[in-house]
FINU-232930 format. One record per residue (C-alpha): residue in three letters; chain; x, y, z. Coordinates in steps of 0.1 Angstrom, whole numbers. Example, Ala and Ser with C-alpha at 12.3 -4.5 7.8 and 13.67 -1.06 7.14 Angstrom:
<atoms>
    aa   ch      c1      c2      c3
   ALA    A     123     -45      78
   SER    A     137     -11      71
</atoms>
This chain:
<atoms>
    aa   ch      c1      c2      c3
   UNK    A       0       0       0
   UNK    A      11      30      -3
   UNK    A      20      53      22
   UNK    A      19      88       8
   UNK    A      -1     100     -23
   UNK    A      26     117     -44
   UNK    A      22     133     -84
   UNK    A      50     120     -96
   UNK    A      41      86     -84
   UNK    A      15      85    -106
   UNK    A      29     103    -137
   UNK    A      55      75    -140
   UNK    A      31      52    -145
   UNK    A      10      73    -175
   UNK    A       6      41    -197
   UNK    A       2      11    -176
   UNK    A     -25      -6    -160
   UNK    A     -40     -12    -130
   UNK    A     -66     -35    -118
   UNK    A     -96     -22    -105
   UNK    A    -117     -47     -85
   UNK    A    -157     -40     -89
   UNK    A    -189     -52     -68
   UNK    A    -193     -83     -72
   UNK    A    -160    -101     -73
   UNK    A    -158     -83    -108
   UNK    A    -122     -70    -119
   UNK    A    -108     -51    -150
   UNK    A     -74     -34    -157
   UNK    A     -78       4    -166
   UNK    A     -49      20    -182
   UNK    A     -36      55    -162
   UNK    A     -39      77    -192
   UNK    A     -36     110    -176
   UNK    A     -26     127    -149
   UNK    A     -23     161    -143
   UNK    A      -2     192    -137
   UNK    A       1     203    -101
   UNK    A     -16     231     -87
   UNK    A       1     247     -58
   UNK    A     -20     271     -32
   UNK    A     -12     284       3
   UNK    A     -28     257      20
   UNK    A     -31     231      -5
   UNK    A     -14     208     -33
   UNK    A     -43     194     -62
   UNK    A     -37     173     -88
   UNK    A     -61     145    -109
   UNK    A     -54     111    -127
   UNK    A     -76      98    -152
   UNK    A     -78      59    -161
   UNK    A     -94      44    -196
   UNK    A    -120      19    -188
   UNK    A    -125     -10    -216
   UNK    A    -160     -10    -238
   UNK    A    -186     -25    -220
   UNK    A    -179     -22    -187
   UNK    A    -194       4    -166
   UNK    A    -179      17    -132
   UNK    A    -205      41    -112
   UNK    A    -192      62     -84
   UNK    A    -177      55     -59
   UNK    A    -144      42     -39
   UNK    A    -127      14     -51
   UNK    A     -94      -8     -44
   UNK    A     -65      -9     -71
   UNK    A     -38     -29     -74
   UNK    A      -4     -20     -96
   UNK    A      23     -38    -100
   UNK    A      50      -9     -87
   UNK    A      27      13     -67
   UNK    A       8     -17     -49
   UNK    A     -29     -13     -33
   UNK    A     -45      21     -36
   UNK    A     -83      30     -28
   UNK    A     -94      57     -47
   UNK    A    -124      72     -51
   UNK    A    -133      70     -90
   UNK    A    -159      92    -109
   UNK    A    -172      87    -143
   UNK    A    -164     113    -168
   UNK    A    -174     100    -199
   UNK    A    -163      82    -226
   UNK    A    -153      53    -205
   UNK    A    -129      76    -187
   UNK    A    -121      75    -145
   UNK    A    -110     107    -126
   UNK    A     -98     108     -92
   UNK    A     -89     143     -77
   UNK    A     -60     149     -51
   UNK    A     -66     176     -25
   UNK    A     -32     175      -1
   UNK    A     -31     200      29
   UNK    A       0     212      34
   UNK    A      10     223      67
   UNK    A      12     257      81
   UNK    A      23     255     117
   UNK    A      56     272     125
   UNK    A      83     251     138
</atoms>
């Protein structure tokens, strides 16, 4: 499992799949196909990945656990965004406390 959620994790693996395991006892690889730039705020770090889905199968909303060779188990909530696309947004707080 992962221990920390990191960009650049992610954006080394644009291009391979992961395995997404459904309801059901259903599973699928879905390809990372995007992930984007990082937006820095004050308080905050975003980013977003998005995954390809295969024809015919349909993934509603909702958190589900992936598993990748390199980056290992991940839970991510997944949203549909058409065209048999996947998004999952990062919000990371950063911290603000002196010392």
């Amino acid at each position: 499992m992962m221990e920390t959620i990191e960009r650049d994790g992610f954006a080394a693996e644009v291009g391979t799949g992961f395995i997404l395991n459904a309801a059901g006892g259903h599973s699928v690889e879905i390809k990372l196909v995007t992930v984007s730039e990082l937006k820095e705020r004050p308080s905050n770090r975003s980013f977003s990945i998005v995954f390809q889905v295969p024809d015919g199968f349909t993934v509603e909303q909702g958190l589900y656990d992936l598993d990748h060779e390199r980056m290992g188990t991940l839970q991510l909530f997944l949203v549909p965004v058409g065209d048999n696309r996947l998004e999952s947004v990062f919000n990371l707080l950063i911290d603000t406390a002196d010392g």
